[in-house]
BAPA-229038 format. One record per residue (C-alpha): residue number from 1; residue in one letter; chain; x negated, y, z. Coordinates in nm, 3 decimals. Layout:
<atoms>
   k r c      xx      yy      zz
 NUM A A       X       Y       Z
...
</atoms>
This chain:
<atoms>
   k r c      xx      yy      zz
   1 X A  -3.718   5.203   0.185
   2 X A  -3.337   5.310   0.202
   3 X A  -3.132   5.499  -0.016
   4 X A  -2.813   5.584  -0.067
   5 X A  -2.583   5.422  -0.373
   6 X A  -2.306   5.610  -0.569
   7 X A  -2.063   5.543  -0.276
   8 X A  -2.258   5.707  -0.061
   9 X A  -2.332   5.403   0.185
  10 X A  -2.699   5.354   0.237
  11 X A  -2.838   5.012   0.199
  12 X A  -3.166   4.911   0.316
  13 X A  -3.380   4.748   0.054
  14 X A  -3.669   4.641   0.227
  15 X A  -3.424   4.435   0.468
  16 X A  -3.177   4.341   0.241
  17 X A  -2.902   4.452   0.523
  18 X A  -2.611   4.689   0.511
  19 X A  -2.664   4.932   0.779
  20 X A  -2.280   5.063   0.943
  21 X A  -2.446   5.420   0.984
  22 X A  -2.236   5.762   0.964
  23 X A  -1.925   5.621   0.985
  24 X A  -1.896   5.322   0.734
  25 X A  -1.742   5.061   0.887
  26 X A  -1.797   4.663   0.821
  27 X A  -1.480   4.506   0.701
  28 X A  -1.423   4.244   1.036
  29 X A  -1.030   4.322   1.201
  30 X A  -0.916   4.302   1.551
  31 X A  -0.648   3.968   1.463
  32 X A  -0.321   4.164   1.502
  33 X A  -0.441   4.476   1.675
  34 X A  -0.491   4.852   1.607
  35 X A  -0.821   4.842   1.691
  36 X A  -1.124   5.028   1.537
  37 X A  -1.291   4.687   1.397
  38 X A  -1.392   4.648   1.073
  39 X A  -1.132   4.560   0.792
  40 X A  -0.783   4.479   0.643
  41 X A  -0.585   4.464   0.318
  42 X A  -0.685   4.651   0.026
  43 X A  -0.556   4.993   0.042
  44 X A  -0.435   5.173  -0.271
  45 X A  -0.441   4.814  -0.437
  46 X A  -0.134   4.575  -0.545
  47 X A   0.020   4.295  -0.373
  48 X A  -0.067   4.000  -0.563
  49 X A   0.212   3.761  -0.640
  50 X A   0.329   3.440  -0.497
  51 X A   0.124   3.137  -0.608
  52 X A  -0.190   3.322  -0.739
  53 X A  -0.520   3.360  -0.600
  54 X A  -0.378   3.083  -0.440
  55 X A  -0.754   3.013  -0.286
  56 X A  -0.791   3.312  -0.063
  57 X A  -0.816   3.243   0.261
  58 X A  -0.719   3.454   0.633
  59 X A  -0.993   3.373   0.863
  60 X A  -0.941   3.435   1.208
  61 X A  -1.221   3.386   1.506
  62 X A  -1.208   3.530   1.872
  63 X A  -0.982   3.817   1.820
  64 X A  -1.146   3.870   1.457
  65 X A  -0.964   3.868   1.133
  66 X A  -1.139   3.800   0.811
  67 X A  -1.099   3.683   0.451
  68 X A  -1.265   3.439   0.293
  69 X A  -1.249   3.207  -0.055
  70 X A  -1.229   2.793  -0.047
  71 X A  -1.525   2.710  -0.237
  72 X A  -1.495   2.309  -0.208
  73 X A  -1.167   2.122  -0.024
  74 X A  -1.345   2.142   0.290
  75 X A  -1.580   2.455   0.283
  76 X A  -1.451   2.868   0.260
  77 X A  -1.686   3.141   0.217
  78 X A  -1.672   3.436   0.393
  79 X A  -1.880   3.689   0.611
  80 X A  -2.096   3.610   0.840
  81 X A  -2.021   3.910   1.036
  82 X A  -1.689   3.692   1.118
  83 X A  -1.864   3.526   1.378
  84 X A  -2.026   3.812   1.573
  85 X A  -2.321   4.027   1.479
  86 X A  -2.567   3.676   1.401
  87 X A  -2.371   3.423   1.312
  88 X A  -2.613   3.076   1.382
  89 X A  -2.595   2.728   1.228
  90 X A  -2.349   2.531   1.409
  91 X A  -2.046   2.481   1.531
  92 X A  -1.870   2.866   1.608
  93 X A  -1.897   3.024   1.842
  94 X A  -1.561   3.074   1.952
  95 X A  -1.296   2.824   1.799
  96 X A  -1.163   2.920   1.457
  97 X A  -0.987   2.881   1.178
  98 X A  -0.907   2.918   0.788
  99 X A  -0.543   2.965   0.676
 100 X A  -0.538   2.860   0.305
 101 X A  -0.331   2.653   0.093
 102 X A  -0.007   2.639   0.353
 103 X A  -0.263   2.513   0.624
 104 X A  -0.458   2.611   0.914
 105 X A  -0.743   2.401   0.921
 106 X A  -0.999   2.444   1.266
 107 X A  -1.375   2.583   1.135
 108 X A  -1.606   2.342   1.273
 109 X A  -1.933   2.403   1.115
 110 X A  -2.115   2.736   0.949
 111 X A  -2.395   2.761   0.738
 112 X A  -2.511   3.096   0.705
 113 X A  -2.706   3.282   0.467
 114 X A  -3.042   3.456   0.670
 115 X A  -3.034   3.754   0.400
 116 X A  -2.730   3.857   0.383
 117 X A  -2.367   3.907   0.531
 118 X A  -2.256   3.529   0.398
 119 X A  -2.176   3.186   0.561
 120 X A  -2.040   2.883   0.437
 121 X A  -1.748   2.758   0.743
 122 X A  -1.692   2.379   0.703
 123 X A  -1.326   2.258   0.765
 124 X A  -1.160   2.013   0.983
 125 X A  -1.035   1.804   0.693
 126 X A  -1.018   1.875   0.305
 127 X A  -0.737   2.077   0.214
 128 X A  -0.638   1.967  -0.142
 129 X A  -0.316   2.179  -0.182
 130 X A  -0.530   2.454  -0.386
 131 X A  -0.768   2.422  -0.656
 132 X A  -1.121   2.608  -0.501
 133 X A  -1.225   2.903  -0.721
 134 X A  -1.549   2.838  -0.977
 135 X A  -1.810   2.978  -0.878
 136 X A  -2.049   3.232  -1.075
 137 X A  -2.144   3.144  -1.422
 138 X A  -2.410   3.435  -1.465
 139 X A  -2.511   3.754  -1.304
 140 X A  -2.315   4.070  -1.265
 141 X A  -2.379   4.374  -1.472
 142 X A  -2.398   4.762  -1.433
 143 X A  -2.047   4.818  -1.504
 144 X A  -1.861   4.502  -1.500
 145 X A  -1.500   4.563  -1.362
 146 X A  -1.445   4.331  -1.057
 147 X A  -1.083   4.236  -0.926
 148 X A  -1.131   4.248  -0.518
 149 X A  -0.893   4.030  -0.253
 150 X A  -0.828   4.043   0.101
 151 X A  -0.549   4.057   0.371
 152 X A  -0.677   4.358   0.560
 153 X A  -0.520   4.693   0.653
 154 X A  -0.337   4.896   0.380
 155 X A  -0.279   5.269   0.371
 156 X A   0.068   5.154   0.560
 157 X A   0.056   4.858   0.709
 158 X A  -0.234   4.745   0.992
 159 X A  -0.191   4.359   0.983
 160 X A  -0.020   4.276   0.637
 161 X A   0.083   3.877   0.570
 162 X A   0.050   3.972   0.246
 163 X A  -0.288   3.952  -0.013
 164 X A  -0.333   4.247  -0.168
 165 X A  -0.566   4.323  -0.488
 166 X A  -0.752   4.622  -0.691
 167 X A  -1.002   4.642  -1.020
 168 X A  -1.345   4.821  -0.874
 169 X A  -1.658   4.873  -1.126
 170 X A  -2.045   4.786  -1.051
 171 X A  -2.155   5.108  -1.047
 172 X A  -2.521   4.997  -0.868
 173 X A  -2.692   4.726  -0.719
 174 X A  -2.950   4.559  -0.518
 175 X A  -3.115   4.172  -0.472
 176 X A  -2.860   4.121  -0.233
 177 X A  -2.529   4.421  -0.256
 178 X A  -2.319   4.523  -0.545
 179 X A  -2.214   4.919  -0.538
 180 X A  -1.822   4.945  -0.630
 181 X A  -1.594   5.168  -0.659
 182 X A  -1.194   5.172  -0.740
 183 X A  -1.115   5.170  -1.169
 184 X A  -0.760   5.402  -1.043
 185 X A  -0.647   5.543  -0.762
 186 X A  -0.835   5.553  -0.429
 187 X A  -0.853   5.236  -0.363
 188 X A  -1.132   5.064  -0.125
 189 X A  -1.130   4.769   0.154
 190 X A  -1.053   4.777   0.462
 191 X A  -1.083   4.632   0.828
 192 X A  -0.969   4.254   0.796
 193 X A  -1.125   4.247   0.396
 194 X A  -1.459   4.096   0.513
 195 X A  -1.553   3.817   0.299
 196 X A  -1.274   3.884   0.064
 197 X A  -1.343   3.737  -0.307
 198 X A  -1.450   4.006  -0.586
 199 X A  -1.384   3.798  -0.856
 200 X A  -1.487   3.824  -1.228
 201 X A  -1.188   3.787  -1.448
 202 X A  -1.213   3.662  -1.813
 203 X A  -1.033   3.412  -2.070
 204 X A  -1.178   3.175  -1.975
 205 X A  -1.092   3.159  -1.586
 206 X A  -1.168   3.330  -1.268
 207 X A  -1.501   3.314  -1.122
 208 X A  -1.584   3.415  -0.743
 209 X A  -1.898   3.688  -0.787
 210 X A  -1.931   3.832  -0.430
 211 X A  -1.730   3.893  -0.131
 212 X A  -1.665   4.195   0.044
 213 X A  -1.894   4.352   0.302
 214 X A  -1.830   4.710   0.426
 215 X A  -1.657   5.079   0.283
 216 X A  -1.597   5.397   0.405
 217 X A  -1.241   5.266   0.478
 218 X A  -1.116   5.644   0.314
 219 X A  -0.735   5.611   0.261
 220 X A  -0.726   5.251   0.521
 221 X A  -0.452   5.331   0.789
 222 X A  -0.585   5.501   1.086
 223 X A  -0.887   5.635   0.929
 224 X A  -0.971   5.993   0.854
 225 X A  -1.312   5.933   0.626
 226 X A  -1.272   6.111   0.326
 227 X A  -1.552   5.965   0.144
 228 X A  -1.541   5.655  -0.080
 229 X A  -1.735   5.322  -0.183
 230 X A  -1.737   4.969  -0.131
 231 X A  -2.050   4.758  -0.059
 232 X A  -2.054   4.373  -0.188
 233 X A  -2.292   4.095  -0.097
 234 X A  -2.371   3.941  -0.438
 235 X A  -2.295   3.540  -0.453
 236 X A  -2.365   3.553  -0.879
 237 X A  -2.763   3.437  -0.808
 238 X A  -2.660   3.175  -0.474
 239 X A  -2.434   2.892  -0.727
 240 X A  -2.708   2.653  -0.648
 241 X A  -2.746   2.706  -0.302
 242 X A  -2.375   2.677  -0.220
 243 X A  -2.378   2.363  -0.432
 244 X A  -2.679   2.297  -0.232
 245 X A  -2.507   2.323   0.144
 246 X A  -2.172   2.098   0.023
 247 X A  -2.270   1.744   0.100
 248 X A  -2.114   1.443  -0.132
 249 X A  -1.819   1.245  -0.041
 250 X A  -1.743   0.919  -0.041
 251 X A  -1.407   0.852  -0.187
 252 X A  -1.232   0.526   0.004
 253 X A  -0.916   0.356  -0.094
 254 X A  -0.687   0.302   0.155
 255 X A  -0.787  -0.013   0.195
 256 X A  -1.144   0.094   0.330
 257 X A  -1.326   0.017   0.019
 258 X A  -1.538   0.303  -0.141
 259 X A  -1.579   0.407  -0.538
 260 X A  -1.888   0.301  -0.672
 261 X A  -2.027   0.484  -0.994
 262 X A  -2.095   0.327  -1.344
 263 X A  -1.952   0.245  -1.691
 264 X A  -1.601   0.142  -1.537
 265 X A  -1.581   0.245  -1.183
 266 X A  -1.519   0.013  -0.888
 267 X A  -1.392  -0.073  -0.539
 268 X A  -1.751  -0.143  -0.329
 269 X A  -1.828  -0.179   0.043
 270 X A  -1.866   0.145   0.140
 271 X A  -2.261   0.198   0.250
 272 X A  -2.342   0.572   0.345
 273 X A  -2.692   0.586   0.183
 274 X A  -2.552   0.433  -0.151
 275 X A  -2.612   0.672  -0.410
 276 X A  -2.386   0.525  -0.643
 277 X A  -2.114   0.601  -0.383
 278 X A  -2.165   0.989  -0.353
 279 X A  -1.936   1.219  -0.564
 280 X A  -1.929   1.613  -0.549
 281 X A  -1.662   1.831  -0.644
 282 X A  -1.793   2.134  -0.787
 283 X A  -1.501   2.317  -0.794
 284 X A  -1.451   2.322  -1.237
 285 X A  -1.162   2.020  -1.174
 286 X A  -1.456   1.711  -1.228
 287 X A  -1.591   1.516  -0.997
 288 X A  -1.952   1.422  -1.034
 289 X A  -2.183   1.120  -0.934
 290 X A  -2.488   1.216  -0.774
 291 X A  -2.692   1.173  -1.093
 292 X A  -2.472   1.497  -1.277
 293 X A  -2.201   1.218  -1.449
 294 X A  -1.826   1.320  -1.442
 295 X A  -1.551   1.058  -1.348
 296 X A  -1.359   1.039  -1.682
 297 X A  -1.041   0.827  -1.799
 298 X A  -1.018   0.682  -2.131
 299 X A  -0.707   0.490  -2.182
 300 X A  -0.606   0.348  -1.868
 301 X A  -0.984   0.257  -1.817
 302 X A  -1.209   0.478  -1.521
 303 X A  -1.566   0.523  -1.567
 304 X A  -1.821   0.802  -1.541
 305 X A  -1.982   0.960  -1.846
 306 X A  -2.176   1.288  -1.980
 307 X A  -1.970   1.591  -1.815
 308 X A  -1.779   1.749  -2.133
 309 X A  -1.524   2.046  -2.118
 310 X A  -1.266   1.771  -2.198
 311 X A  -0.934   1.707  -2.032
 312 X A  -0.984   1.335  -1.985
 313 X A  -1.299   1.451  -1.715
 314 X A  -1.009   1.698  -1.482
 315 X A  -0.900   1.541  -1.183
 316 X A  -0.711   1.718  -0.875
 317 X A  -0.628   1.618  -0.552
 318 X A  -0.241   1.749  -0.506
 319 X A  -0.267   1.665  -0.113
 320 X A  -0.048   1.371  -0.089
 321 X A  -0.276   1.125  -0.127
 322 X A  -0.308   1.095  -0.444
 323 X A  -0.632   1.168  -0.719
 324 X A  -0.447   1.236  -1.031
 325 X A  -0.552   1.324  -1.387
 326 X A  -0.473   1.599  -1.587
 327 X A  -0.171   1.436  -1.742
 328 X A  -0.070   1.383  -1.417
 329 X A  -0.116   0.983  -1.393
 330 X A  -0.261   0.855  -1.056
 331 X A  -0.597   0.619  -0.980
 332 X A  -0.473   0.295  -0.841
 333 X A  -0.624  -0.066  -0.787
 334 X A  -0.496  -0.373  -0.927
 335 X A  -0.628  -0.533  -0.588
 336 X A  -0.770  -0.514  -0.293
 337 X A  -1.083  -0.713  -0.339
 338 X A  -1.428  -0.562  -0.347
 339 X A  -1.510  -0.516  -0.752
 340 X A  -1.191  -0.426  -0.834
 341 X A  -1.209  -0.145  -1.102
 342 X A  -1.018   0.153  -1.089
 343 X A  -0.782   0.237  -1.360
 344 X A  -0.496   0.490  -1.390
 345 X A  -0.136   0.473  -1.396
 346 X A   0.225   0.603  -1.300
 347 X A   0.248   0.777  -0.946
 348 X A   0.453   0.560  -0.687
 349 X A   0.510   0.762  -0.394
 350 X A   0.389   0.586  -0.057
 351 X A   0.225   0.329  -0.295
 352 X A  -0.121   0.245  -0.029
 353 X A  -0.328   0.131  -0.376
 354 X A  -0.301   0.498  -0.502
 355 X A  -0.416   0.642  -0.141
 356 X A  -0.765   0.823  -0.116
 357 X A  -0.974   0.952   0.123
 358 X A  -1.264   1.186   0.082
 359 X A  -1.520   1.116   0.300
 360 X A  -1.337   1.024   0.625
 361 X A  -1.291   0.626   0.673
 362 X A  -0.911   0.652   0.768
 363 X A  -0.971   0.629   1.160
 364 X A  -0.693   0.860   1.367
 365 X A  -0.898   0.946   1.666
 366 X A  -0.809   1.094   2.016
 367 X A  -1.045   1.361   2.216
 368 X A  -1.184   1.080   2.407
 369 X A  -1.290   0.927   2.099
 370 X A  -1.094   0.628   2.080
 371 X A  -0.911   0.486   1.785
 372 X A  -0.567   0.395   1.713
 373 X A  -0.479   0.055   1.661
 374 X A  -0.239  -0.258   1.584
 375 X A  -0.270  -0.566   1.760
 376 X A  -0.029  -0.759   1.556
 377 X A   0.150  -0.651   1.200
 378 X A   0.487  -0.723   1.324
 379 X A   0.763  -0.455   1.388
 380 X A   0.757  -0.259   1.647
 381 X A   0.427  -0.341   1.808
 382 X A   0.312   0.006   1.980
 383 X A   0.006   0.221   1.882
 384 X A  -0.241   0.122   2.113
 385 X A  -0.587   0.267   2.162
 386 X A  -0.919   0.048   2.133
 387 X A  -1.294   0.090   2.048
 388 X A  -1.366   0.174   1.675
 389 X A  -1.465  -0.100   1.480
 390 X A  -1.631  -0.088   1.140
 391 X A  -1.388  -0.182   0.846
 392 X A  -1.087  -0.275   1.064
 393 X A  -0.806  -0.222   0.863
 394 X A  -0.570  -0.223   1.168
 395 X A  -0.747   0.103   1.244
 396 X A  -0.672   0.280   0.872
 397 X A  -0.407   0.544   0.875
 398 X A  -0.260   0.773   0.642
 399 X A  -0.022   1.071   0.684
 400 X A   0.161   1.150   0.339
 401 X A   0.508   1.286   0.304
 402 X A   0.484   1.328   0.677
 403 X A   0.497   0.960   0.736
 404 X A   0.204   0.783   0.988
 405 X A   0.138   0.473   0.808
 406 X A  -0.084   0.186   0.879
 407 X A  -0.246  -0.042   0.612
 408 X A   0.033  -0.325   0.686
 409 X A   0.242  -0.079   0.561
 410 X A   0.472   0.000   0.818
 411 X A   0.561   0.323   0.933
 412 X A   0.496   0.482   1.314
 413 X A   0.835   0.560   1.467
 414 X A   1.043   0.635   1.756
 415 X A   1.278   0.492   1.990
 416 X A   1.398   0.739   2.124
 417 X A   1.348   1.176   2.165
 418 X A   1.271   1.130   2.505
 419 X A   0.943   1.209   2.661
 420 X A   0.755   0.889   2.743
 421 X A   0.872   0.694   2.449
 422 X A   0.634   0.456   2.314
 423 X A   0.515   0.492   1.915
 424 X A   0.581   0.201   1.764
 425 X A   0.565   0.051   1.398
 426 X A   0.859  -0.027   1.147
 427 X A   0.962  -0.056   0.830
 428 X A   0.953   0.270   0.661
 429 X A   1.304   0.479   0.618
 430 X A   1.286   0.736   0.379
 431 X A   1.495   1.049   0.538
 432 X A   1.420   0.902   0.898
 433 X A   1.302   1.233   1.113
 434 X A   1.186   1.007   1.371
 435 X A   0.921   0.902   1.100
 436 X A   0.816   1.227   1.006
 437 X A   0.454   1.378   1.151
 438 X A   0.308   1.720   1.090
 439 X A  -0.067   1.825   1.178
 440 X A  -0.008   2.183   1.227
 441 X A  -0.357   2.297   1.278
 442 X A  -0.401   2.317   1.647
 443 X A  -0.530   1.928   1.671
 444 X A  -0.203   1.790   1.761
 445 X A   0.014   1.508   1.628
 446 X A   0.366   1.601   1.618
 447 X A   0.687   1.442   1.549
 448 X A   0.996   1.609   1.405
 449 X A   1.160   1.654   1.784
 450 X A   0.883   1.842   1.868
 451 X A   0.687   1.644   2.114
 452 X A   0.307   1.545   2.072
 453 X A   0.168   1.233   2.072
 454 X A  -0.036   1.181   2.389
 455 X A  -0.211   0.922   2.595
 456 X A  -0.119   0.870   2.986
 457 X A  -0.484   0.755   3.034
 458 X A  -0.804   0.729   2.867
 459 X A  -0.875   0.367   2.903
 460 X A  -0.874   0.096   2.610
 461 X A  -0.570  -0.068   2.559
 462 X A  -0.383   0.245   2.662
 463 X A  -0.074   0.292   2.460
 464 X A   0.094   0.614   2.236
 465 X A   0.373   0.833   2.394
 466 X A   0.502   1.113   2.331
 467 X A   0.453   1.395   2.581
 468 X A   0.548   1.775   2.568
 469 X A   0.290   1.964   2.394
 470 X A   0.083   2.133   2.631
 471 X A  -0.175   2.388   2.428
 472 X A  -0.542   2.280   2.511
 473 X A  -0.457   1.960   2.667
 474 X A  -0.689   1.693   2.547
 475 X A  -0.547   1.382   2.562
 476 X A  -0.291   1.533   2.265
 477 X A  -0.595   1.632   2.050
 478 X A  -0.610   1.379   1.713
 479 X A  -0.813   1.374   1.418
 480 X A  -0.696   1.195   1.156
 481 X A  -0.997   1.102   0.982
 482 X A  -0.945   1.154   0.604
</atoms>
C-alpha cells in the first residue's frame, strides 16, 4: 500500500522504501558538478557558524557527494544511497571518504541498514577533534520542529564549502520516514544533503533523530519543481542497533599496555578477548566497560563506577594524544610496568605516559604490510622495515603535534630536503620543520618539504626515504595504527 504524505512524495509502506517517482529526487550530488544527481546544501536555510555542528560530515564516493553525522570517533552515518543504489556490507565500493573535524579520513567499512536508506561507514582511524553527536533519547512526534544539516546545493550556489541549516516540522510519518516540511520560508534539501543530520534541539543538548533522504528539491539551484516536502529516514527507534554495530576499543598506553576495568583502573597485557579490556564510547562524553560502568576520576584516583550525569564520569579525546577530563587534567602512568594504575594529572605536551591509543596497537604500517622499526635506540639510526612482532616497543609510534615519535623517545627526522634521504631518529627539536609529519588523508606520510615517505623495495630490512609523492603509488601508502 502507498500513499502520498503532506509533501506530496509517496512512500511505500509495505516496503518501507522511498520511491524517486514524478520528479522527487534522492538527495546524492555529482562531487563538484552540475549534474542532475540527487542533493546539496539546504536551500532557503542559514549558514551555520564556524565551530558548530562541528560533527557534520561531507562524504564523498565515486563522483558522489553526501552528508553524513560522526556517530562514534571512527564511525559517520549517512545514506546508503551514497554508495550506489544497494549499498552491501563491506569495504566500498569505490574508495571514499568522510571530511569531518579538519580531516579526511578514507571509509573503509559500511554497515548498512536492509530497511531503509542508512549505513554506518567505518573510518580509517578515530578522529577525536569533534565530540560525535548523542544519539536519540526517544521517538519523534507529530509536530516536533527538527533543525536539518547538509552541504548540498543552495538556491545560489551548486557546490557550497559551507554547512547550511533550516527548522522543518514532522508533519507525518511512517516505521521507517519522517514527513517534513520548512517552519519559514521555502526551504527544503537538496542534491548533496543525503544523510544530512535532522537533529532535535533542546536544553539539554542536541540529539541526531534522522538523516535526510529525498525532496522535491523546489527552490534547489537548477530545479524548476514547484512542489515542496522533505522525506527523512527515522534513526529515533535504531539507538540500540547503532550502539549495536560500534565494536569496543581497547585503549593502549603508549607503551603497549592496555586499560583494564575495575575499582582503580590499570595498565594490563593487552588480550583481545579480555572483557575487562573493552570500553565503548557512546557518544554522551563517558566511556563505558563492557558491563555498562563509566570510567570516572575521583581525586587524582581512576576507576570505573555506576554511570551518573556527573562531571567527574566526562572524558574527551582532544586529538593529540591525550584522554583528558572535564577539568581538563590528562590520564598518565606513574610507570611503565604492567599493574600500574592510572591516575590523572597536569598535561605535558609530548609526555609518552599521557599517550593513548584506541584500539590500534601503535604499529605504522606500509601497503606491503610491513612495520616500521628501530634496530638500536641511538641517534640517528634509520627507520627500517621488518616483520611485525607482538609487543615490540621498537615498533610503537605516535604522531602528535606533527612529530613521528618512537617509544625511545626520539623524534623521526631529516638530513636533508633532498629526495632519497634516509629517515632517521633524533632528539626531538621543538620548531624543527624537518620533524614535522602530516597524514593528509590520501594514505601518505608527509614531511613539511613536501615529499612522502617511501620504500625503494619491499623486502625486510629495507630502509625509509623520502620520495616525491606520486598519487596511488603503493609503496608511499602508511597506516599509522592508532
Amino acid at each position: 500500500m502507498s500513499r502520498d504524505t503532506p509533501s506530496g512524495i509517496v512512500i511505500d509502506e509495505g516496503n518501507r522504501v522511498l520511491k524517486q517517482i514524478s520528479g522527487v529526487l534522492a538527495l546524492v550530488a555529482a562531487a563538484g558538478a552540475v549534474a542532475a544527481a540527487p542533493a546539496a546544501a539546504i536551500t532557503g536555510g542559514s549558514q551555520a557558524a564556524d565551530g558548530t555542528y562541528s560533527f557534520v560530515a561531507k562524504v564523498n564516493t565515486a563522483g558522489r557527494a553526501c552528508t553524513g553525522a560522526l556517530v562514534a570517533p571512527q564511525w559517520v552515518l549517512t545514506a546508503s544511497t551514497c554508495f550506489g543504489d544497494s549499498a552491501q556490507a563491506g569495504p566500498p565500493p569505490s574508495p571514499s571518504t568522510a571530511a569531518v573535524g579538519g580531516r579526511t579520513v578514507p571509509i573503509t567499512a559500511l554497515v548498512p541498514r536492509t530497511d531503509r536508506n542508512l549505513v554506518l561507514a567505518r573510518l580509517d582511524a578515530p578522529v577525536f577533534t569533534v565530540t560525535p553527536v548523542a544519539l536519540a533519547t526517544g521517538p519523534v512526534r507529530t509536530g516536533e520542529v527538527l533543525r536539518l544539516a547538509g552541504y548540498g546545493r543552495t538556491a545560489t550556489e551548486w557546490v557550497p564549502d559551507k554547512l547550511s541549516t533550516a527548522n522543518f516540522t514532522v508533519q507525518s510519518s511512517t516505521a521507517t520516514t519522517l514527513a517534513v516540511t520548512a517552519v519559514t520560508g521555502e526551504a527544503t534539501t537538496c542534491k548533496g544533503d543525503a544523510g544530512g543530520p535532522a537533529l532535535r534541539e533542546t536544553g539539554g543538548g542536541t540529539e541526531l533523530v534522522a538523516i535526510n533522504a529525498t525532496s522535491w528539491q523546489h527552490g534547489c539551484l537548477g530545479e524548476t519543481e514547484t512542489r515542496q516536502g522533505t522525506v527523512e529516514t527515522r534513526l529515533d527507534e535504531l539507538t540500540d542497533w547503532v550502539r549495536a554495530q560500534i565494536p569496543p576499543y581497547a585503549i593502549r598506553n603508549f607503551n603497549g599496555l592496555c586499560t583494564g576495568a575495575g575499582a582503580r583502573v590499570t595498565t594490563v597485557v593487552c588480550a583481545p578477548d579480555a572483557a575487562g579490556q573493552r570500553w565503548t564510547l557512546p557518544g554522551d562524553g563517558t566511556v563505558r566497560t563492557a558491563d555498562g560502568l563509566c570510567l570516572a576520576v575521583s581525586g587524582t584516583a581512576v576507576g570505573t563506577t555506576a554511570c551518573a550525569a556527573a562531571p567527574e564520569q566526562q572524558w574527551r579525546f582532544p586529538g593529540d594524544g591525550t584522554l583528558r577530563t572535564a577539568a581538563g587534567a590528562c590520564a598518565d602512568i606513574g610507570s611503565n610496568a604492567a599493574g600500574t594504575s592510572l591516575l590523572v594529572t597536569s598535561c605535558v605536551a609530548g609526555n609518552q605516559s599521557q599517550q593513548w591509543f584506541l584500539k590500534g596497537d601503535g604499529t605504522l604500517r606500509n601497503h606491503n604490510g610491513l612495520c616500521a622499526d628501530l634496530s638500536s635506540n641511538a641517534e640517528q639510526t634509520p627507520i627500517t622495515m621488518v616483520a611485525c612482532g607482538e609487543g615490540l616497543v621498537s615498533q610503537r609510534w605516535g604522531l602528535s603535534g606533527g612529530t613521528l615519535t618512537n617509544t625511545n623517545r626520539l623524534c623521526a627526522d631529516l638530513g636533508s630536503d633532498a629526495p632519497g634521504t634516509r629517515v632517521v631518529m633524533v632528539a626531538c627539536q621543538p620548531g624543527n620543520v624537518s620533524q614535522q609529519w602530516t597524514t593528509p588523508g590520501d594514505g601518505t606520510l608527509r614531511n613539511h618539504n613536501g615529499l612522502c615517505a617511501d620504500l625503494g623495495s619491499n623486502e625486510p630490512g629495507t630502509r625509509v626515504i623520502t620520495a616525491g609523492c606520486v598519487a596511488g603509488n603503493p609503496s608511499q601508502q602508511w597506516r599509522l595504527d592508532r
